[in-house]
C-alpha positions, 0 to 999 in steps of 0.5 A, a space after each residue: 093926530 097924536 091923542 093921549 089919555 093920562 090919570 094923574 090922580 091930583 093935578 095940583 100935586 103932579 104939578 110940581 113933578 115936572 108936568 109941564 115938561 112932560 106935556 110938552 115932550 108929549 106933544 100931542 094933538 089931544 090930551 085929555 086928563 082923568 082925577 084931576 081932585 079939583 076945581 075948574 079954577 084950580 085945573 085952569 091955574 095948574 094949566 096956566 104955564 100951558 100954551 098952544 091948547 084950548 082948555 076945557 074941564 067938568 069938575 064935580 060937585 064935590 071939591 077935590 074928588 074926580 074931573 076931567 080936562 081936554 087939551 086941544 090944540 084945534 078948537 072943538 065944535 062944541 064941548 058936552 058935559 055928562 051924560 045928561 043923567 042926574 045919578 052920574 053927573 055929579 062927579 065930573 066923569 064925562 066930556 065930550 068934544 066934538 070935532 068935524 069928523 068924530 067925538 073924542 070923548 074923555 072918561 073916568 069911569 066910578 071905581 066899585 070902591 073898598 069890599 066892592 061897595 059901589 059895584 052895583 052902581 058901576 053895573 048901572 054906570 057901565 049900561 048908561 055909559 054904553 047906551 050914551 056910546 052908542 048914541 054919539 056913535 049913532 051920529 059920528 065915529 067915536 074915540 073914547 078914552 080915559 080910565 075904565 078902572 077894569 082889566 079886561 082880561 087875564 092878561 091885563 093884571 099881574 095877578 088875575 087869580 087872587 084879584 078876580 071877583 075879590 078886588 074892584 077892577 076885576 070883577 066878572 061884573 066889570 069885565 063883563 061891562 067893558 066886553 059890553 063895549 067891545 061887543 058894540 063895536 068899539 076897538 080897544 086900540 091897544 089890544 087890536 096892535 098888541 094882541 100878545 103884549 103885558 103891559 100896564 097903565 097903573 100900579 099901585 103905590 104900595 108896595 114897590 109895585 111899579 119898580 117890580 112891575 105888578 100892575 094893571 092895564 086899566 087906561 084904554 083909548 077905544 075907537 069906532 070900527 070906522 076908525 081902526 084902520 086910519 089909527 097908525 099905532 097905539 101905545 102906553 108909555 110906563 116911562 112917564 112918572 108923576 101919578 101912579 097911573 101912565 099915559 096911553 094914546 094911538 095916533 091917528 090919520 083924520 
């Protein structure tokens, strides 16, 4: 089972950036979208020329901001909305599908914004979030995937010193809350195959930062302990363009 996890940062403007294309030299099993920036309707006709999956979306309240989309070619048991949480659930962040042997869980986690100004409630977020982790884990193995808007460690952004504790994403708030994950059990993918490696999943769009390659590692698929041992690789593909964020994914014996 191939699984990829994808920020495309408006899919309505990556629409017309060959997608479609993209998906189908993609080929997975599962992909499952982050800030989409658009309503269930709009991800369903940006979706339209899509075939061989089911598609599911959680939008937020407010237009053009956030969302998540699953696409699967086997129909989920049951497809869950949020968190059940009023404060989080407003912006489309969360979606789980249930599958006979695990949930697969799409996330795109709050970013603590310009001068740090939500990072007290990306505090709360990240202990609401590891809380309803461990609640799905509790019933069957979990994989979670999407954008954590965090590098977990030095080696995961270009430029630690100047960026820590100064800009969102790497603050020992965050960092912190994402080893919160790990310590509980669940394997950064990535990490766990390529303990040595550099490489990023986003770069900003300022500065010619992906040509020079000054990024971040924020997009993450993590899985259960249960399940590290059936995944057979794990990867992120820097080649695939159309948001300022790239594919990641593991493929998995299930």
């Amino acid at each position: 089972m191939k699984i990829i996890s994808w920020n495309v940062n408006g899919i309505r403007s990556i629409q017309d950036k060959g997608f479609a294309e993209t998906l189908a030299q993609l080929d997975a099993d599962c992909i499952l979208l982050q800030e989409n920036k658009a309503q269930v309707d709009q991800v369903d006709k940006a979706l339209a020329g899509i075939e061989g999956y089911h598609i599911y979306s959680n939008c937020a309240e407010r237009k053009g901001y956030s969302g998540v989309t699953l696409l699967s070619r086997q129909a989920p048991l049951q497809v869950i909305h949020d968190m059940g949480i009023a404060e989080h659930d407003r912006e489309g962040r969360v979606m789980v599908a249930e599958f006979e042997h695990f949930f697969l869980l799409n996330v795109y986690v709050p970013n603590s914004g310009e001068a740090l100004a939500r990072l007290d409630y990306r505090h709360s977020w990240d202990l609401d979030f590891l809380a309803y982790c461990l609640q799905l884990q509790s019933k069957k193995p979990l994989i979670a995937c999407g954008d954590f808007n965090v590098a977990h460690q030095e080696i995961d952004i270009a430029r630690p010193k100047p960026n820590y504790n100064k800009s969102a994403g790497y603050t020992q708030v965050e960092i912190d809350g994402f080893s919160a994950f790990v310590d509980a059990g669940l394997v950064d993918s990535y990490r766990h195959f390529h303990p040595d490696s550099i490489a990023y999943s986003w770069w900003s769009y300022r500065g010619g930062a992906r040509a020079r390659n000054v990024g971040w590692r924020i997009d993450y698929v993590l899985t259960s302990n249960a399940l590290i041992d059936k995944v057979k690789q794990a990867f992120i593909l820097p080649e695939i363009k159309g948001s300022d964020h790239c594919p990641v994914g593991i493929e998995i014996d299930l």
